[in-house]
N, C-alpha and C positions, 0 to 999 in steps of 0.2 A: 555437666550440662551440655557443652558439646556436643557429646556420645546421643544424648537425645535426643540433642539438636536434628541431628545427622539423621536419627532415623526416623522422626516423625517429618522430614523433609522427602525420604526414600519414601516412604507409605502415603506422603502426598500427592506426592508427582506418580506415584504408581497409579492409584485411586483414579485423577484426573486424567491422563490419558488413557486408562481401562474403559471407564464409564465414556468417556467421549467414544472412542471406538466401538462400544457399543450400541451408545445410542444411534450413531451411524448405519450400525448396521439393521438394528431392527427399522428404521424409518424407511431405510433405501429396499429390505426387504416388505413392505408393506405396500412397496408401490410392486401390485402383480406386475411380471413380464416389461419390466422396464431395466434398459441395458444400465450397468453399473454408472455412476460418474466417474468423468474424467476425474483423476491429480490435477491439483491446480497448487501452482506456485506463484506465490506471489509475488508479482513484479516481472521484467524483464524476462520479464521475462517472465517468461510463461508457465508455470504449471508443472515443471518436469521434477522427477524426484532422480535425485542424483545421490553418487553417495556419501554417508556420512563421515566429514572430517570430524577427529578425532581433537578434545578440547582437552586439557591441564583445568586441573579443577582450579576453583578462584580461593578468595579469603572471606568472600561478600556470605558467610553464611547464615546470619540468622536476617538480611536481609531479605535475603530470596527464600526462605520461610516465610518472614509476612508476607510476599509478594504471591507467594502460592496458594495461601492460608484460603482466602478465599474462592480461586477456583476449583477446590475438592472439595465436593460434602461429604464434610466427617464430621463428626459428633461433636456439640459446641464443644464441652469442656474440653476436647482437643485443642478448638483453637484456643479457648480463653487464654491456656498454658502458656500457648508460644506464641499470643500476641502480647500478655505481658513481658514475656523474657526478652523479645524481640526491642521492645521499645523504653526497656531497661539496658539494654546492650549502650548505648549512647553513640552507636556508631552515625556520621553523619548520612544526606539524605545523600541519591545519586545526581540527582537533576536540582541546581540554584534555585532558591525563592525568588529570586529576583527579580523587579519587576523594570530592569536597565533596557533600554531602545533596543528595535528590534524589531517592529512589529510587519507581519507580513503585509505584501498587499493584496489589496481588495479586490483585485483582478486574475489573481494567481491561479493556475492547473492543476490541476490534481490528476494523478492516473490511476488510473483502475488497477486495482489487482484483480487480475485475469484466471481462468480456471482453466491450465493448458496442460498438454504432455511435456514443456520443457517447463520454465517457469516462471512467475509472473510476479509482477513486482508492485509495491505502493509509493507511490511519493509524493510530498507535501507539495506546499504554494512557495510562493516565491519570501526568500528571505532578506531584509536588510543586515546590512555588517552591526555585525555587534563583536562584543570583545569577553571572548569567553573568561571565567575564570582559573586559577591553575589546579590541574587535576581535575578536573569537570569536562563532561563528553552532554552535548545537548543533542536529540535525536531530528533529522529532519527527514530522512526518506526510508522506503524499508524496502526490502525485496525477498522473498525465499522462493526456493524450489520442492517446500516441504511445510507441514505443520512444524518441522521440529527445526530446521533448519533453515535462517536467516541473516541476511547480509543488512547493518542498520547504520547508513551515514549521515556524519552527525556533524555541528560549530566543536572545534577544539580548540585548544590554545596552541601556536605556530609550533617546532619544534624548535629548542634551543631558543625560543623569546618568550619574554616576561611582559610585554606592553602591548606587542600586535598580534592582528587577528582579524577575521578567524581564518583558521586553514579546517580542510575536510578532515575525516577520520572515520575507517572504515572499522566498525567488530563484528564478528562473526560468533553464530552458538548453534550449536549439532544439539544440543536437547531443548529446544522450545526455551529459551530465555534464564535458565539456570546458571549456566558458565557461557562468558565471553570472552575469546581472543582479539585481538589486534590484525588487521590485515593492510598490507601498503596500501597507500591509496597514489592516485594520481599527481604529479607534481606539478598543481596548477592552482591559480584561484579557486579556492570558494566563494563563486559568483552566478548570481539569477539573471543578471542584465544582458538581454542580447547585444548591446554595443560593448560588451565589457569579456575580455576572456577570461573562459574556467567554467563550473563546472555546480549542478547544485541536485542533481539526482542521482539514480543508481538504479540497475539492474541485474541480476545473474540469471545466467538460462541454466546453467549448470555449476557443477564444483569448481570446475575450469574457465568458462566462459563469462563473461561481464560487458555491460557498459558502465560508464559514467557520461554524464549529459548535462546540457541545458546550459548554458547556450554551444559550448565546444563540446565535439564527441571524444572518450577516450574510451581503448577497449586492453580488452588483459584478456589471454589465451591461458595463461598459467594460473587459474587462481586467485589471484591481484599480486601475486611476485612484482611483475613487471606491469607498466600500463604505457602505451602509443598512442598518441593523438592522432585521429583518422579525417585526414581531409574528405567531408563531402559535399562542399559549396554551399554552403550555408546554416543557419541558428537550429539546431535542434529543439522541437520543443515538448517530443514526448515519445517513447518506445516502448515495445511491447515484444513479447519472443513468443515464440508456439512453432513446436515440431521440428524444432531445430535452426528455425528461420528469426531473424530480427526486422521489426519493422519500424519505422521513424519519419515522426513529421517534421521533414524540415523546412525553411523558408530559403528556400534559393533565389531572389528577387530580391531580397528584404523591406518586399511591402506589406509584412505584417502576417496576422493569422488566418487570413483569408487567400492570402496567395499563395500557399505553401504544396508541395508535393510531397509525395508519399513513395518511399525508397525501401529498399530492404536487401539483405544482406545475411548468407549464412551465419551464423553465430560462433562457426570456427577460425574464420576467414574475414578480411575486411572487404568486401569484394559490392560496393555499395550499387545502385542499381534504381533507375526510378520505374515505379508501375505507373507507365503512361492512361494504362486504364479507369485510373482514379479521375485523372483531371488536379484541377485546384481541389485541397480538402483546407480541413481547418484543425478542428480539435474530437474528440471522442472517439481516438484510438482503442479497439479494445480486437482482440484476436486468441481463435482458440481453434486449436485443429489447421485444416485448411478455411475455416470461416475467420474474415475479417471484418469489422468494420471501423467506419471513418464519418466523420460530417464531412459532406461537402464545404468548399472556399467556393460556388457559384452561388446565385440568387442574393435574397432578401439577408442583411446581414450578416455573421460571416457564412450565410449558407443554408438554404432549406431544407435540406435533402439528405438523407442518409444514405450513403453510399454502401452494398454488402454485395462480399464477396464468397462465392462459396468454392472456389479454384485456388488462391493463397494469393488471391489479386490480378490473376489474369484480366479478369473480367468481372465486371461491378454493373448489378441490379441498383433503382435509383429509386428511394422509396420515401414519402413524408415524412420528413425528423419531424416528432411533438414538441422541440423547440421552438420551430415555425422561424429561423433565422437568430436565433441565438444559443449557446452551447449548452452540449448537452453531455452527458457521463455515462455510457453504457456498460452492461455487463450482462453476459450470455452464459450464466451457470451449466445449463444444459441444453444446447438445441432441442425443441423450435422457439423456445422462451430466452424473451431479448427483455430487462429490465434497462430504463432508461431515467435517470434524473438530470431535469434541466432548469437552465434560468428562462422565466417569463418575465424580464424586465423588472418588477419590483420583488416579486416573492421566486422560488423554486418549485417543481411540482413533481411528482410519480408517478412514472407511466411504465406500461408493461406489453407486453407483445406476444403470444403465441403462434406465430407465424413468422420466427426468423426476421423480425422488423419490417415485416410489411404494413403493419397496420397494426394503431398504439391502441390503447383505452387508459383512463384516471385508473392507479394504484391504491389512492388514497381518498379516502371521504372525504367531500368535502367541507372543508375549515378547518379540516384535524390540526394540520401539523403547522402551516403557516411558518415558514421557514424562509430566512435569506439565499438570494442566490449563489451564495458561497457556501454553503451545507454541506457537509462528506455526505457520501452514500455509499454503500456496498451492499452486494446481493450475496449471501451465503446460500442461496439455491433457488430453485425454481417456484416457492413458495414464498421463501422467505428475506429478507430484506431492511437493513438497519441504517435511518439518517435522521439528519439531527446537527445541531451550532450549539447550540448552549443544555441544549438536552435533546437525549436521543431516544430516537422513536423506534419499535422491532415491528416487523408484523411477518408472521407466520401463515397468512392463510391467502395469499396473493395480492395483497394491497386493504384487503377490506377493511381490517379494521390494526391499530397499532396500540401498544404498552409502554409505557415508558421503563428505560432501561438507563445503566450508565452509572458509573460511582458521581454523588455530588460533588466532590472535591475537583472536579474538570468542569473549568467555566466556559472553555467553547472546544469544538475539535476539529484539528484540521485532515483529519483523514483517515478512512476506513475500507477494510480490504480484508480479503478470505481466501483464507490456500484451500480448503474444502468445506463442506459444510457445517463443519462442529469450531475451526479451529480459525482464529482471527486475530487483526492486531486493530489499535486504535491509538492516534497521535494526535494528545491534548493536550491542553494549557491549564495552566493550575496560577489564577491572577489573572494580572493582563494578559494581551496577546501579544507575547514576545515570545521570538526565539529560542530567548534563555529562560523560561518558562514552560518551555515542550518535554513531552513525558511520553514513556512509552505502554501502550494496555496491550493487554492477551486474553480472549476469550476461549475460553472448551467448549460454550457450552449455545454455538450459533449466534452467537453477541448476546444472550438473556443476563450477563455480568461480565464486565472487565475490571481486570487488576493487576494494578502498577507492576514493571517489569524494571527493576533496577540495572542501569547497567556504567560499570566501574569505569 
């Protein structure tokens, strides 16, 4: 059974990224005389495709069989096969039922997964302590520099203790979520608090290069071998890489998220740096190319104004955020299309830009989606675009109109990002909204289905 295991798992994972690659290609050839897209990586860092480390295969196998089952169409009676054998296995889940304290707050950031030439990373909201189980890894922040390859920090239990917790824990996987290794992480708190040190996100620009963030910066040159804590005067609260360059909001004052500056720093080197050009900014980091942008920390709430750069922050044009003073989450798949979701005080809305953020219009019909200010969003292209808290919404044709999408077994989600147009992740909760409750998704197919990605 193995033996079959094994190969209707190859014939899976083949299937899936075949048909993803192709669907890519016919779409992006459909569009006449339009220059390729960028690589985009998700997370930290930005977008770049670095190369692929090499993983030791796991024991988790007829797990990550069911976990694939659904992102290849193959023929039912294929899957029937090896969803029974799979759930005849008796092996346990990878992520707790549990629905033990934890729960994020209501206030917390989310970063964009950016679509850059290094790479771009995703990471959740802010988490309270909780006390993981033993042998259990819960996922909180993600980053890749590829569809296939991703950095995903997670609540662990401390090393050598059986009561305390949590400390970070970093795994890495060179094929899109099939096998994971282990990678050092930082030897510091796992903590979201900016009066509190340590550390509660994650980035890679590359194989080599990394952050870990929020509220203290640490960076790894090697890999995550080694990690150094990088003095730059104040609470990091969000980072983003493209072209080689790292950029980071931090709060040098500590009056909050409105007073904060905008710094940046080769991603070889700790060599940190403010772009006096920005001014005060706030929150909606997102950067690709030499294009960056930022919300404003001046005007009406933490800031009216979008701030973009088309130089890598020399110099910043100053253009209406459709926030209008409260935050907002951008993503810029392809210039000149700037996708933007924000909070409007009670609900969140979709807005979309054709003109590099100078000027928004509504993404979304109105009454459609009516969603909390805390909603994931992410753009997987210039068209297309997936948000959503308890259910998530796609829409394919520029805002007009959306479908709903999403396994029901995810009662709300805290975050969604795309390394390119076919290929994405998704960080849900299954129960309450706790910590130890968080799961991780993979979509092939533009976000139109996600499904669970175990990870040991």
């Amino acid at each position: 059974m193995n033996d079959y295991l094994d190969k209707v798992e190859a014939q899976l994972t083949e299937l899936t990224e075949k048909g993803a690659h192709q669907r890519r290609r016919v779409r992006r050839g459909a569009r006449a005389g339009a220059p390729p897209p960028r690589s985009r990586g998700l997370a930290a860092g930005g977008g770049g495709r670095g190369p692929r480390p090499r993983r030791p295969g796991g024991p988790r196998r007829l797990s990550e069989v069911l976990a694939f089952l659904a992102a290849a169409a193959v023929v039912a009676a294929v899957v029937g096969i090896v969803l029974v054998n799979a759930h005849s296995s008796g092996k346990p889940q990878a992520v707790s039922s549990s629905a033990a304290a934890g729960e994020r707050s209501k206030t917390s950031s989310t970063a964009a997964t950016h679509p850059r030439a290094t790479t771009t990373t995703s990471t959740t909201s802010t988490v309270a302590a909780s006390t993981p189980k033993p042998g259990q890894f819960y996922p909180q922040s993600f980053t890749a520099i590829s569809e296939l390859t991703w950095w995903v920090l997670g609540l662990a239990q401390c090393p050598g203790s059986t009561t305390h917790g949590p400390c970070g824990k970093i795994m890495l996987t060179t094929d899109g979520g099939q096998h994971f290794t282990s990678v050092n992480a930082p030897s510091a708190a796992f903590s979201s608090q900016p009066n509190q040190p340590g550390y509660s996100q994650l980035r890679f620009a590359d194989s080599e290069n990394g952050f870990a963030f929020g509220p203290n910066l640490y960076a790894t040159h090697d890999g995550g071998q080694t990690w150094n804590q990088v003095t730059i005067g104040g609470s990091v609260s969000d980072l983003a890489i493209s072209d080689g360059e790292a950029y980071a909001i931090v709060d040098v004052s500590g009056s909050g998220a409105a007073g904060a500056r905008l710094m940046h720093s080769p991603v070889s080197a700790d060599d940190w740096t403010v772009l006096g050009a920005a001014g005060d900014v706030s929150v909606g980091l997102w950067v690709q190319g030499s294009n960056v942008l930022v919300q404003s920390g001046v005007g009406n709430g933490i800031g009216s104004d979008l701030l973009v750069s088309y130089d890598s922050g020399a110099s910043f044009q100053s253009y209406p955020s459709p926030g209008a003073g409260l935050g907002c989450q951008y993503a810029e798949p392809e210039p000149p299309v700037v996708w933007a979701h924000c909070a409007t005080g009670t609900e969140s809305g979709v807005w979309r830009s054709t003109d590099n953020g100078q000027n928004f219009t509504s993404a979304e019909p109105s009454g459609t989606l009516s969603l909390p200010n805390s909603a994931a969003f992410a753009a997987a292209s210039v068209d297309t675009a997936v948000v959503g808290y308890q259910q998530l919404y796609r829409t394919e044709d520029d805002g007009n109109a959306y479908a709903k999408v999403g396994p029901p077994q995810v009662s709300a989600w805290a975050f969604l990002g795309f390394t390119d147009d076919t290929h994405g992740i998704g960080l849900g909760y299954t129960g309450p909204v706790s910590a130890l409750n968080e799961h991780l998704y993979y979509t092939t197919d533009g976000g139109q289905s996600y499904h669970l990605v175990p990870i040991p």
